[in-house]
C-alpha positions as protocol buffer text, in pm:
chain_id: "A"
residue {
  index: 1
  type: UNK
  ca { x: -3031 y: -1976 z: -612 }
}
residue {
  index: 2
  type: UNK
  ca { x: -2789 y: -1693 z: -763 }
}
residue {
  index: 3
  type: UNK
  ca { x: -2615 y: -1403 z: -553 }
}
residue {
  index: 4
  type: UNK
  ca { x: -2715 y: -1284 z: -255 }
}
residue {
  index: 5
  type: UNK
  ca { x: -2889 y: -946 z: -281 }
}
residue {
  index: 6
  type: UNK
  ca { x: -3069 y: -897 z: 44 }
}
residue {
  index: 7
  type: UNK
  ca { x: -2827 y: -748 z: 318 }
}
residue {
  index: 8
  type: UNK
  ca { x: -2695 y: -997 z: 637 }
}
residue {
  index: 9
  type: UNK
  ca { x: -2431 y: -917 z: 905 }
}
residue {
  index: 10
  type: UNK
  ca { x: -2303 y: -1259 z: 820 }
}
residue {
  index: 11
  type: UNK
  ca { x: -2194 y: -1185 z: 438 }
}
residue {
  index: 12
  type: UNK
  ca { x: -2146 y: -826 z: 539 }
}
residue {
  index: 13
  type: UNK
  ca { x: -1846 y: -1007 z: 807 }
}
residue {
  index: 14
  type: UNK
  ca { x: -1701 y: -1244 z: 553 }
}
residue {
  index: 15
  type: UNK
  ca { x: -1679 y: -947 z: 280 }
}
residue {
  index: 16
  type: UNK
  ca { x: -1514 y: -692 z: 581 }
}
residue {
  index: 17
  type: UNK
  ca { x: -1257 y: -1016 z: 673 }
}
residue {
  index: 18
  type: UNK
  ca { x: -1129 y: -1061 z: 314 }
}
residue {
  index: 19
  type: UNK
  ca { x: -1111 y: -733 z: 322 }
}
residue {
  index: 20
  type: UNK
  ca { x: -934 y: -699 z: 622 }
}
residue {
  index: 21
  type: UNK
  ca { x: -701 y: -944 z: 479 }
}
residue {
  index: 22
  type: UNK
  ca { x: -582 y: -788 z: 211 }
}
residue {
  index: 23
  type: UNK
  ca { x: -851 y: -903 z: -92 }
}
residue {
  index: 24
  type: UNK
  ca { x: -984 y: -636 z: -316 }
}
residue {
  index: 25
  type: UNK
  ca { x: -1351 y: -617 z: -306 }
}
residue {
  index: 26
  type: UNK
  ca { x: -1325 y: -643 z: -674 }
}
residue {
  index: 27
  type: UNK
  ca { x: -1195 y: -1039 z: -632 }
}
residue {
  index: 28
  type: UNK
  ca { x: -1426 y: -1102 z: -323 }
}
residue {
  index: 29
  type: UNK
  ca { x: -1757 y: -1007 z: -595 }
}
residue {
  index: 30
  type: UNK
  ca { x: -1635 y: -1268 z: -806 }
}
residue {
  index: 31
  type: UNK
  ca { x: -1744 y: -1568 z: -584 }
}
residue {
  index: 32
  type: UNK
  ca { x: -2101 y: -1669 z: -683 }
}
residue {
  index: 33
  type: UNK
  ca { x: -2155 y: -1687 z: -298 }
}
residue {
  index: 34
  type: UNK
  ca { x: -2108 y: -1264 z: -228 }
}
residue {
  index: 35
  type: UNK
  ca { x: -2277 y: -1049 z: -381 }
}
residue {
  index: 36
  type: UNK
  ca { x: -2189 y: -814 z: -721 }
}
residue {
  index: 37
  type: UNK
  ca { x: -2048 y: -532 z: -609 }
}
residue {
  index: 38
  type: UNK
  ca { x: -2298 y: -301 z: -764 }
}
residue {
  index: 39
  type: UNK
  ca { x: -2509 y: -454 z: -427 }
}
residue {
  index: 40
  type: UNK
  ca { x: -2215 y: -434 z: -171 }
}
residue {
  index: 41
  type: UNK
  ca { x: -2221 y: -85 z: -276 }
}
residue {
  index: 42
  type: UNK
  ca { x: -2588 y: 42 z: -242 }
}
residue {
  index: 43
  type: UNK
  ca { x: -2540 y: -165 z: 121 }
}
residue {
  index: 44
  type: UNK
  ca { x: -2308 y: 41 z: 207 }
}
residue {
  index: 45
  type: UNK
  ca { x: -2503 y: 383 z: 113 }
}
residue {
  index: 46
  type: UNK
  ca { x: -2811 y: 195 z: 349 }
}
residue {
  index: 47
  type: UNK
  ca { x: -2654 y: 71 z: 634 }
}
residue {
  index: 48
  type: UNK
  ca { x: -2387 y: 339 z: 870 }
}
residue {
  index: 49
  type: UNK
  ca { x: -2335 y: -3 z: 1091 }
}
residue {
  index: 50
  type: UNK
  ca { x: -2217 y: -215 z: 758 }
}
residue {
  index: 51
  type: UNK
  ca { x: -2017 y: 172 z: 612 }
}
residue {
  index: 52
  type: UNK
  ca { x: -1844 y: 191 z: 964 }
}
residue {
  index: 53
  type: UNK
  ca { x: -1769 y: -193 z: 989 }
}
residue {
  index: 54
  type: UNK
  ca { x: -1637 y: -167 z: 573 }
}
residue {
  index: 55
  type: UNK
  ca { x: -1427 y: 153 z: 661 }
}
residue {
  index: 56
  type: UNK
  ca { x: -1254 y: -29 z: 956 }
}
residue {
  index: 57
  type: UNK
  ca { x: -1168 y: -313 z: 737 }
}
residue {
  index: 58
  type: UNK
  ca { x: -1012 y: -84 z: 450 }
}
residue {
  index: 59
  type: UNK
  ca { x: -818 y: 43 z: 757 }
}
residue {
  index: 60
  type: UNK
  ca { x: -702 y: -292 z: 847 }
}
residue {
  index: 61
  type: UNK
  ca { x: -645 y: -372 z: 504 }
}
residue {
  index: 62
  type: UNK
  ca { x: -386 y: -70 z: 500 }
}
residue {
  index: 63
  type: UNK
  ca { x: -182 y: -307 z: 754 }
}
residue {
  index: 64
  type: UNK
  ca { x: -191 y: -637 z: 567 }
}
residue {
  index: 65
  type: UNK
  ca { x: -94 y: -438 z: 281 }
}
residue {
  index: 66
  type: UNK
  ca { x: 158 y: -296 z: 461 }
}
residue {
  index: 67
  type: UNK
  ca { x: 278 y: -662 z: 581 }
}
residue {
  index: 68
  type: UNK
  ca { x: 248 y: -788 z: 224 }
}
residue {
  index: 69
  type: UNK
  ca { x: 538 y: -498 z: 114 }
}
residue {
  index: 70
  type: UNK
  ca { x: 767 y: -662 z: 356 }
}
residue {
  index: 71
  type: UNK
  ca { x: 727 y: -1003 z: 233 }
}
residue {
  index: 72
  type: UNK
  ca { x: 763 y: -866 z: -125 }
}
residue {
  index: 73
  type: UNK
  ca { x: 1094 y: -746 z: -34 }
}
residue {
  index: 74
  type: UNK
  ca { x: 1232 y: -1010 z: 151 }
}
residue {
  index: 75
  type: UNK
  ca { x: 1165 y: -1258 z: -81 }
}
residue {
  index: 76
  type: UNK
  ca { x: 1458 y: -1306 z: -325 }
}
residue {
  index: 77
  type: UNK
  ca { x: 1386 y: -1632 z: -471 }
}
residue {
  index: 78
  type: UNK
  ca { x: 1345 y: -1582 z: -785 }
}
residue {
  index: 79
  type: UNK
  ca { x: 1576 y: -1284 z: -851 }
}
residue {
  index: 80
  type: UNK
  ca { x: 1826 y: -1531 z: -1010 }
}
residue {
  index: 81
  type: UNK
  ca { x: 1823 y: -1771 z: -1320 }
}
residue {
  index: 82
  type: UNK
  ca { x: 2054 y: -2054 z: -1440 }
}
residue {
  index: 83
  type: UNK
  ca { x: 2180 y: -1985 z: -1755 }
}
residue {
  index: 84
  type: UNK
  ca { x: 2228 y: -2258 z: -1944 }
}
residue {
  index: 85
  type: UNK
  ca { x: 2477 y: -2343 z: -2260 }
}
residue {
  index: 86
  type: UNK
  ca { x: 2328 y: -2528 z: -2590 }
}
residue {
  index: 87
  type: UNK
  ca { x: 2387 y: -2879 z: -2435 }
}
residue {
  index: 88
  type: UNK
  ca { x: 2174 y: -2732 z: -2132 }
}
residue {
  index: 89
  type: UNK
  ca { x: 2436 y: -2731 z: -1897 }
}
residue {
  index: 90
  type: UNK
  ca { x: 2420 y: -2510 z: -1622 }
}
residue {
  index: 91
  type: UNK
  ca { x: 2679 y: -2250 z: -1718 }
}
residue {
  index: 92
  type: UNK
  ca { x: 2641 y: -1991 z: -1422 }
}
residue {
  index: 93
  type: UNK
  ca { x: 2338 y: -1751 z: -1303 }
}
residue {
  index: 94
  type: UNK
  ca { x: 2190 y: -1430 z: -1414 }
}
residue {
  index: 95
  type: UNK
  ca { x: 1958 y: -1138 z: -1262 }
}
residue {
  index: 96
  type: UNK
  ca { x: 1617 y: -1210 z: -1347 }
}
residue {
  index: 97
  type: UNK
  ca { x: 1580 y: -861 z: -1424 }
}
residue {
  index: 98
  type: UNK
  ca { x: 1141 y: -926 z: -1525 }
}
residue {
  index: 99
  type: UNK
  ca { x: 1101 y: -1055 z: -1153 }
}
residue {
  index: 100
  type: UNK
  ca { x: 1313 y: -759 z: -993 }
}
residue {
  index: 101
  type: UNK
  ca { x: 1087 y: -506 z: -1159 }
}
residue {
  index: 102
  type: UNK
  ca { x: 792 y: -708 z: -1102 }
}
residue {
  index: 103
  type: UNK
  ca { x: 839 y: -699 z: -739 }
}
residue {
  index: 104
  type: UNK
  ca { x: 932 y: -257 z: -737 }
}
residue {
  index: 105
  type: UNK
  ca { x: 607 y: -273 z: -907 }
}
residue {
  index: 106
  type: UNK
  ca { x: 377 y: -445 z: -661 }
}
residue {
  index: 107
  type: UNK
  ca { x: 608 y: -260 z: -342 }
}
residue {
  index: 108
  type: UNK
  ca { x: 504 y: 51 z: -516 }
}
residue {
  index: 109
  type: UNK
  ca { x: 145 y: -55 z: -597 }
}
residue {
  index: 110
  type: UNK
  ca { x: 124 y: -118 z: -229 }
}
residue {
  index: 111
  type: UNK
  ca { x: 273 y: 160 z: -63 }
}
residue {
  index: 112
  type: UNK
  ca { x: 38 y: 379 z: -314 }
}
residue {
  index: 113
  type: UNK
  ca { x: -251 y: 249 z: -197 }
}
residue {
  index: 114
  type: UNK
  ca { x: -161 y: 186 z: 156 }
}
residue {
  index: 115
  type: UNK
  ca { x: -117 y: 552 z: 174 }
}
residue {
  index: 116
  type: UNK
  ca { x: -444 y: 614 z: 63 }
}
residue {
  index: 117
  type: UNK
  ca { x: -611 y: 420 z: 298 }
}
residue {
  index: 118
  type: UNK
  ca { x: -435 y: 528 z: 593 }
}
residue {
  index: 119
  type: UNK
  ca { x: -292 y: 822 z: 479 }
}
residue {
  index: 120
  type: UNK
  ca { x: -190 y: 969 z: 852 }
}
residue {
  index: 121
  type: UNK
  ca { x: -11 y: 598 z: 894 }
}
residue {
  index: 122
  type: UNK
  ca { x: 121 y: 512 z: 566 }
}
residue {
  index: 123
  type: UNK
  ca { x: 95 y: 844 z: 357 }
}
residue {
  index: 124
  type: UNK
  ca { x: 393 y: 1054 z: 302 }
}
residue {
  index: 125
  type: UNK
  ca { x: 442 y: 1321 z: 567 }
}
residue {
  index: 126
  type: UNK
  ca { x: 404 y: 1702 z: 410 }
}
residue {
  index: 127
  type: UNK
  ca { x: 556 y: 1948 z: 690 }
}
residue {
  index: 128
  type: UNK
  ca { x: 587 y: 2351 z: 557 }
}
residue {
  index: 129
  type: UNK
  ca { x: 779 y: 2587 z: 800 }
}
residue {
  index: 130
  type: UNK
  ca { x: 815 y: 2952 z: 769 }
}
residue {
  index: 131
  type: UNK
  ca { x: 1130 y: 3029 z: 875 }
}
residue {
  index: 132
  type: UNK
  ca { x: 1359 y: 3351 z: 958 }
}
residue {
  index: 133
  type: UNK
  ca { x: 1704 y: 3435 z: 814 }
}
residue {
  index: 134
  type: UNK
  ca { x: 1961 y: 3159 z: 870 }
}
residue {
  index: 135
  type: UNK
  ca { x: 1620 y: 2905 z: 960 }
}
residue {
  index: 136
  type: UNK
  ca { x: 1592 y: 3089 z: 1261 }
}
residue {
  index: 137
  type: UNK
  ca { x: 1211 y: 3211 z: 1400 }
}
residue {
  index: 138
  type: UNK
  ca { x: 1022 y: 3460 z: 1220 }
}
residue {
  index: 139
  type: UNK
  ca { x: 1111 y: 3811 z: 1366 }
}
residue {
  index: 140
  type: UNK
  ca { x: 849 y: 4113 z: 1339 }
}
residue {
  index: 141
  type: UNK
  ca { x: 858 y: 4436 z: 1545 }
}
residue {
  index: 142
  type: UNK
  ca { x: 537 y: 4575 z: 1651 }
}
residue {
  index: 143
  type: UNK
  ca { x: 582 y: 4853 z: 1438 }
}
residue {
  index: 144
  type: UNK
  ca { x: 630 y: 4675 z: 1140 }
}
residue {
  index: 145
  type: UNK
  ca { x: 358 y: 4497 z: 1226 }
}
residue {
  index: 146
  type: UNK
  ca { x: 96 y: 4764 z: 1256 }
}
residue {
  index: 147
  type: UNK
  ca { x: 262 y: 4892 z: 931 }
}
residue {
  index: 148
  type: UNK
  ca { x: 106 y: 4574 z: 799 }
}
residue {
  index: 149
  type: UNK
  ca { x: -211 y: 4621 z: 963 }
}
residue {
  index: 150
  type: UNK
  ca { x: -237 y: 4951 z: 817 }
}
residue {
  index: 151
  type: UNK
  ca { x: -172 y: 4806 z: 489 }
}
residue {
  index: 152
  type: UNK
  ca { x: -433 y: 4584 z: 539 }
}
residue {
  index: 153
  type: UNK
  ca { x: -710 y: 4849 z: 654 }
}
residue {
  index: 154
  type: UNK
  ca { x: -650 y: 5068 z: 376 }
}
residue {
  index: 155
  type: UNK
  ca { x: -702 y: 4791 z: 138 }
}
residue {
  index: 156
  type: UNK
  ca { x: -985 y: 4667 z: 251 }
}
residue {
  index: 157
  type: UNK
  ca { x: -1127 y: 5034 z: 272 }
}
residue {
  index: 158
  type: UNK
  ca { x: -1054 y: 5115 z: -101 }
}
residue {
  index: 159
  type: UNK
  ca { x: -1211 y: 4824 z: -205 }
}
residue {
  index: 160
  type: UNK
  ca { x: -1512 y: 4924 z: -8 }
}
residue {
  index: 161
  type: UNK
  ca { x: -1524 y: 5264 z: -140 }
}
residue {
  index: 162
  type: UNK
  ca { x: -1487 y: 5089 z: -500 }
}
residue {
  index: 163
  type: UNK
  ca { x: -1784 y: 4850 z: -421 }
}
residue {
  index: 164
  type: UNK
  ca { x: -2002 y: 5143 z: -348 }
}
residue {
  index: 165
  type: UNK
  ca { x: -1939 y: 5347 z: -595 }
}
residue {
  index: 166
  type: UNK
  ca { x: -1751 y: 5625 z: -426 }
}
């Protein structure tokens, strides 16, 4: 029968749930029930109701991500080995140093791209103040002020005069 290539709000719901659940779209194309993704895709251009009901999903995805990260971090079972002698006798433990930086890897993979999907949720906060001495507000008197206004005018008048020819 092959892939699906003709649009229904049933595949269009199973593809926004794995979604929603954390599967790339990349890994949900793969099934020879969904479609390539080459099709999800030009659906997606087509159809605002299938865009809007995809972009919710992404959003949604941000938070299983998100829940995934904790679980990655929690989980500490395999942060240890047994070392073992030449008789392979269980001679103590040691860091399983591959699995630690495994697991920074995906936390970071995550966060990444949980930030990207919901950056105002999950994306790293950028605040720039403009501050006075000592942090303090930013002081101006009104005549320095129209000093700056001046400034301004005469600028913008020179360049006029330049534009023209004058």
């Amino acid at each position: 029968m092959g892939r699906p290539s003709t649009f229904t709000q049933k595949i269009a719901g199973v593809i926004c749930e794995k979604i929603a659940d954390g599967m790339s779209l990349r890994k949900i194309c793969e099934a020879e029930d969904m479609p390539n993704k080459s099709t999800v895709f030009d659906w997606l251009s087509k159809n605002q109701a299938f865009a809007d009901q995809y972009t919710r999903a992404r959003e949604v995805q941000a938070d299983s991500i998100f829940d995934e990260i904790l679980d990655i971090t929690d989980d500490a079972s395999n942060d240890w080995m047994e070392k073992h002698n030449d008789k392979g006798e269980n001679i103590g433990w040691q860091v399983n140093g591959e699995h630690i930086q495994r697991s920074r890897l995906r936390v970071d993979a995550r966060k990444w791209m949980a930030g990207k999907l919901r950056p105002k949720v999950y994306g790293d906060k950028i605040v720039n103040e403009l501050t006075g001495p000592d942090g303090g507000p930013v002081r101006i008197t009104n005549d320095e002020r129209a000093e700056k206004i001046q400034k301004i005018l005469d600028k913008a008048k020179s360049r006029g005069k330049q534009k023209s020819g004058n």
